[in-house]
C-alpha positions in Angstrom: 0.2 -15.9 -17.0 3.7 -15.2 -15.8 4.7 -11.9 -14.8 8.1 -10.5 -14.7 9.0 -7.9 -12.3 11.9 -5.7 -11.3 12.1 -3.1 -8.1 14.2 -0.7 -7.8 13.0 1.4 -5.0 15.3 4.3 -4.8 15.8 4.7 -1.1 18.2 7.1 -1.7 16.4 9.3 -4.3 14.7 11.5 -1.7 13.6 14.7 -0.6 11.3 14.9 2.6 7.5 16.3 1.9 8.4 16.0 -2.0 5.1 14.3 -3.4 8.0 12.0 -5.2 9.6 10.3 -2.2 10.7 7.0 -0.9 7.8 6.1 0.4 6.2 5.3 -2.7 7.6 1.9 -3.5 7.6 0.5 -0.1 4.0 0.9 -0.2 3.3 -0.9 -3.3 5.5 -3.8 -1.7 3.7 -3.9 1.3 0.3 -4.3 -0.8 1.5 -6.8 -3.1 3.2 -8.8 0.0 -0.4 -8.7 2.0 -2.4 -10.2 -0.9 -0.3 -12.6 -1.6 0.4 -11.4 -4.9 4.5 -10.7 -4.7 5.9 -14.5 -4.3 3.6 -15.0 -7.5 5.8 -12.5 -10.0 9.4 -13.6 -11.4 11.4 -11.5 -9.9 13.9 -10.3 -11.8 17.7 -8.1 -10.8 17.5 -4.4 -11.9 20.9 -3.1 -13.6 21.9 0.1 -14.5 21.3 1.2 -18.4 24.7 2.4 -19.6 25.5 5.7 -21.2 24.7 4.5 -24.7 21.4 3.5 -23.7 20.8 6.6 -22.0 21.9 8.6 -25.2 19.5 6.4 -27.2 17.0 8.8 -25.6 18.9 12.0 -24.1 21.0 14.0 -25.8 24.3 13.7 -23.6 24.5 16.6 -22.6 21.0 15.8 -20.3 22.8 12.6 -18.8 26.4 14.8 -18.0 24.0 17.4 -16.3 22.5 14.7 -13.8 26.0 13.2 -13.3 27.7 16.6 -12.3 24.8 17.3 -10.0 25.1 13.6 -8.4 28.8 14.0 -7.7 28.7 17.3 -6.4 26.0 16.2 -3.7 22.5 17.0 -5.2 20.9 19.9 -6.0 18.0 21.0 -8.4 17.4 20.5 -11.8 14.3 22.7 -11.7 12.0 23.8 -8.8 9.9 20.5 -8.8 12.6 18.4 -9.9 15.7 17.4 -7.1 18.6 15.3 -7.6 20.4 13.7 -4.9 24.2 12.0 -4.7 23.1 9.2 -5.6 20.0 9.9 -8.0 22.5 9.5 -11.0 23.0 5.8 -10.3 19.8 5.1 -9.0 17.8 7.2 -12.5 20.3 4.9 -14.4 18.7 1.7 -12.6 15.5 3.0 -13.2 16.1 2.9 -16.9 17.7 -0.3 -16.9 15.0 -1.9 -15.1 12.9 -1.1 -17.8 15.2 -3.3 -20.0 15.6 -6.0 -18.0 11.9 -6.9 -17.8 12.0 -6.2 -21.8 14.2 -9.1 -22.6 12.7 -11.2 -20.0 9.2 -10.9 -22.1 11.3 -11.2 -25.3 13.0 -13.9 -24.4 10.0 -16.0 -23.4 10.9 -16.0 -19.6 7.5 -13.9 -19.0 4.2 -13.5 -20.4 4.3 -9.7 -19.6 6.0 -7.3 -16.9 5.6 -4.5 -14.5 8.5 -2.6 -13.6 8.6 -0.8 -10.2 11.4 2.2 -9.8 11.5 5.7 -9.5 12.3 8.3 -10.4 9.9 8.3 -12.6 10.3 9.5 -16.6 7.8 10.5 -19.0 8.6 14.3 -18.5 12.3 14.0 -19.1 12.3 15.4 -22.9 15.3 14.5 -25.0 17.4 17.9 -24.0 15.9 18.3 -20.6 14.7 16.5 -17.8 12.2 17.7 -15.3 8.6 17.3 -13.4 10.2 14.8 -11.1 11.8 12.7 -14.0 15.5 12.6 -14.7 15.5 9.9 -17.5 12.8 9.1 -19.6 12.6 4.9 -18.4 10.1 4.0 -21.2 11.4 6.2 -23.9 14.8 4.4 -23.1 13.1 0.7 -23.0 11.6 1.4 -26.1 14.5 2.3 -28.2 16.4 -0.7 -26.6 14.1 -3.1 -27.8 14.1 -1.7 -31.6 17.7 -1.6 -31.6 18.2 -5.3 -30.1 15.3 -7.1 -31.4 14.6 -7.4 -35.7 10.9 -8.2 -35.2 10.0 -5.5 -32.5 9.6 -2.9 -35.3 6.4 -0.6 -33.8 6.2 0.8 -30.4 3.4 1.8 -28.7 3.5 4.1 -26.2 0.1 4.5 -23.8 0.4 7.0 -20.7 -2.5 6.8 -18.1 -0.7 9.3 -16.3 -3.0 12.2 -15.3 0.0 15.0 -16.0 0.6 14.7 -20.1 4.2 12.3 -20.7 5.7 15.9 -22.6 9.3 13.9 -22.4 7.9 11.0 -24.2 5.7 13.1 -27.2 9.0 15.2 -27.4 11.6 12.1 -28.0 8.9 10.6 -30.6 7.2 13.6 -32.4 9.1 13.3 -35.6 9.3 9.2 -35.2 6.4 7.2 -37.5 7.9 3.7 -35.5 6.5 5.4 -31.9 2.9 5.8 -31.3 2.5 7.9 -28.2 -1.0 7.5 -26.8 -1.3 9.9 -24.0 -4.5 11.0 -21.7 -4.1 13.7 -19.3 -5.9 16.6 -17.7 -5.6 19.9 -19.2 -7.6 22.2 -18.1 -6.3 24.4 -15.2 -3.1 25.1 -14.4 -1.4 21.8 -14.3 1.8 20.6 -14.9 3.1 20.7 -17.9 0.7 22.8 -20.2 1.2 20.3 -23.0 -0.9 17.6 -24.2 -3.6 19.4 -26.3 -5.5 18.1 -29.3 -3.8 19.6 -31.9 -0.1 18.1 -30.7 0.1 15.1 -33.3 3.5 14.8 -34.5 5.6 16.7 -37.2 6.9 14.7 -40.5 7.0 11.5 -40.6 5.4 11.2 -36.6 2.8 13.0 -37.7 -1.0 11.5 -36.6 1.5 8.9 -34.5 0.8 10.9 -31.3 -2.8 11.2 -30.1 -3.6 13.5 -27.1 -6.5 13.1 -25.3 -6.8 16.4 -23.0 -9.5 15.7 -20.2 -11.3 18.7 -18.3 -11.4 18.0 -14.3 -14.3 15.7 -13.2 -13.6 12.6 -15.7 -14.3 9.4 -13.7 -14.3 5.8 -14.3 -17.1 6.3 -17.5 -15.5 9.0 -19.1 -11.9 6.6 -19.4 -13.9 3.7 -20.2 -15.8 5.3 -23.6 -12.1 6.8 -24.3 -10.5 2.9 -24.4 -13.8 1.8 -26.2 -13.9 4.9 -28.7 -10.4 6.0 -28.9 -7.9 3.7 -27.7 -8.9 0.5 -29.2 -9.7 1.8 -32.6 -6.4 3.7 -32.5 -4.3 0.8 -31.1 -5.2 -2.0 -33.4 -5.3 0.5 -36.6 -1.1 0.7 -35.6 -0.6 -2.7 -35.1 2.1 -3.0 -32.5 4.7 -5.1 -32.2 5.3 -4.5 -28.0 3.5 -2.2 -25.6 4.6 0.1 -23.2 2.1 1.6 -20.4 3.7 4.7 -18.4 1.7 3.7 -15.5 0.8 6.8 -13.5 -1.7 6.7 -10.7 -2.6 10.4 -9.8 -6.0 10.5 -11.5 -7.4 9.1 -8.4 -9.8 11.1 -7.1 -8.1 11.4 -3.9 -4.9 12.8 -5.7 -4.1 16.3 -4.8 -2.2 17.0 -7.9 -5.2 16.7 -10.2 -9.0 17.1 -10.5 -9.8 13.4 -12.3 -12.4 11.5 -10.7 -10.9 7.9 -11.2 -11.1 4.9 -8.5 -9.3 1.4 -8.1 -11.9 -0.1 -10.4 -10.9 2.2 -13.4 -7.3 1.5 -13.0 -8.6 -1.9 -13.3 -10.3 -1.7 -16.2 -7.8 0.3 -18.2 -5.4 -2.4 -17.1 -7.5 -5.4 -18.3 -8.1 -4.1 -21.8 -4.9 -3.2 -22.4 -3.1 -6.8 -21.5 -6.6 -8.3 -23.7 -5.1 -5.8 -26.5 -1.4 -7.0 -25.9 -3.0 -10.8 -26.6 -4.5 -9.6 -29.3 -1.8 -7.9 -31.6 1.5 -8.9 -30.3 1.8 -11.8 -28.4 0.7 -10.7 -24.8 4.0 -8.3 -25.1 2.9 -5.3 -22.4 4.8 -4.0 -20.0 3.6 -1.5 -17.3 6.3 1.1 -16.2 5.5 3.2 -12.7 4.9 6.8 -13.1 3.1 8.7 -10.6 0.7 8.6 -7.8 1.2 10.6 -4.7 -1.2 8.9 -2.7 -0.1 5.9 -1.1 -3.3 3.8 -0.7 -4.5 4.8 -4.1 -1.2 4.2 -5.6 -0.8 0.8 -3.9 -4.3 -0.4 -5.2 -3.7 1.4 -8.6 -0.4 -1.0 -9.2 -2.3 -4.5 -7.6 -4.9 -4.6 -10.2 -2.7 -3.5 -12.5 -0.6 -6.7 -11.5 -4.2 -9.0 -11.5 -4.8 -7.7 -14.9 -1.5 -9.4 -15.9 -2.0 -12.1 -14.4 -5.3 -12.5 -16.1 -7.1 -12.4 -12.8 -10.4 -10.8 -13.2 -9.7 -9.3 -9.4 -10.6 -6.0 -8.2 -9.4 -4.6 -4.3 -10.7 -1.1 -4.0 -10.3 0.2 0.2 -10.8 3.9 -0.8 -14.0 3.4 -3.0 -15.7 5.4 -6.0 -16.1 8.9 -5.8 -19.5 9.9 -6.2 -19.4 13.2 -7.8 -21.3 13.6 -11.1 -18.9 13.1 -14.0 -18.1 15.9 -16.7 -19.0 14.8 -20.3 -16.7 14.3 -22.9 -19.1 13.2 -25.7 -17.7 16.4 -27.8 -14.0 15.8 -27.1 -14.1 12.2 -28.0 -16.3 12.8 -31.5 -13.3 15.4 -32.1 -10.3 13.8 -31.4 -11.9 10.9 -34.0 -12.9 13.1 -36.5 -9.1 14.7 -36.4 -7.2 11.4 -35.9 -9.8 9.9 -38.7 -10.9 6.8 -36.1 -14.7 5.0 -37.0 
């Protein structure tokens, strides 16, 4: 398989001890680099998406916001959420990086892509960004490739992220072309409060967003039976024309910002079934887009066997291990979300 991929690291999107820093990419590199998996990818030039792309997501008043902010030096859009000079520039290559690995998969120049950049997106809604994210990167990819492309007709939408993708259910919630797939933790008091069962869309979006809100303590088992029970049945019921994975890392077990139990090897197999789900129903077209994951070793792992998976490499590099807590069952919360979301 080939694999396109863009980087756009955002050295200058920074904030020292913020949990989103510069430090994340670079890490990822230096994996990918030391298994010889980086001079394997087609690399591909980031650009920045221009205001009309941006506005295919954001209502403009969101994009002026993060432009005023930039050219007055930085400052905060929230208390978790910083903008720097140049974080208007560098959010806008983060967005545009998701289209250029879009029409290198359309165009037949790669089998599949991953896309590398911060800041990340999925909680920028469409009138407001925030939880790190200034634009929301896959929300704007998607929209680019219905707009640009007649046979790209149904999105999906999947977010491994551990914090619920609240920008990406808000921009799609009334949108039947969008199916936003999310799993997240819920329980506790983690950011952003959204994600729960009964969220499914309004009018024509509605049962074209499916939630899957985990309790802390779900490991490598309990995500497997929700791919086998949930997101396969759900998937190939909608048919897709193109997926899009908002690839977030921080359900590692060794991730401070949550209380999920997953390792390397669950990463992996998420990854796998999802590019064997892309080959099924719409040409191998998948492409992974980096959320979060706050721990560098986990996150570096997290994004190689992502990039195996791709690749079609039945590869699995895991330095930090499983975690050998007993898991929390989620036989209940699995037989409800297919009883409400009517999955056999």
């Amino acid at each position: 398989m080939t694999t396109a991929f863009v980087y756009a690291p955002a050295l200058d999107h920074n904030e020292e001890g913020h949990p989103e820093n510069n430090q994340r990419g670079p890490a990822v590199e230096e994996a990918l680099k030391k298994h010889d998996v980086w001079e394997q990818l087609i690399h591909l030039q980031p650009r920045e998406a221009t205001y009309e792309e941006l506005v295919a997501a954001h209502d403009y008043r969101v994009i002026d916001h993060v432009q005023e902010i930039s050219l007055r030096g930085g400052g905060r859009i929230d208390q978790d959420t910083y903008v720097t000079a140049e974080s208007y520039s560098l959010a806008s290559l983060a967005a545009g990086s998701v289209i250029v690995t879009a029409d290198a998969i359309m165009a037949g120049k790669a089998k599949n892509g991953f896309t590398l950049v911060r800041p990340p997106g999925h909680h920028a809604e469409s009138q407001r960004p925030g939880g790190f994210c200034l634009f929301n990167n896959v929300a704007v990819g998607a929209r680019h490739l219905q707009a640009k492309y007649p046979d790209i007709n149904k999105v999906l939408i999947l977010d491994f992220d551990v914090h619920h993708g609240n920008g990406t259910q808000d921009i799609f919630y009334h949108d039947h072309t969008v199916y936003f797939l999310s799993i997240q933790q819920c329980d506790g008091f983690i950011y952003p409060g959204s994600g729960t069962l009964g969220e499914i869309g309004l009018g024509n979006g509605k049962h074209y967003t499916l939630n899957v809100p985990l309790p802390a303590g779900v490991g490598n088992d309990g995500y497997a039976a929700i791919f086998a029970e949930i997101v396969a049945p759900a998937v190939r019921r909608f048919d897709p024309d193109f997926i899009i994975v908002s690839a977030g890392y921080d359900a590692h077990w060794v991730d401070p910002l949550a209380s999920t139990l997953v390792s390397a090897e669950g990463f992996s197999r998420m990854s796998h079934t999802l590019v064997q789900l892309a080959e099924e129903l719409c040409h191998g077209r998948i492409l992974f887009v980096q959320e979060g994951g706050y721990v560098l070793p986990a996150l570096a792992y997290g994004v190689l066997n992502t990039v195996y998976a791709l690749q079609g490499e039945m590869m699995c590099l895991d330095p930090l291990g499983p975690n050998d807590q007993p898991e929390t069952d989620i036989t209940k919360l699995l037989a409800d979300i297919k009883a409400l979301h009517l999955i056999k």
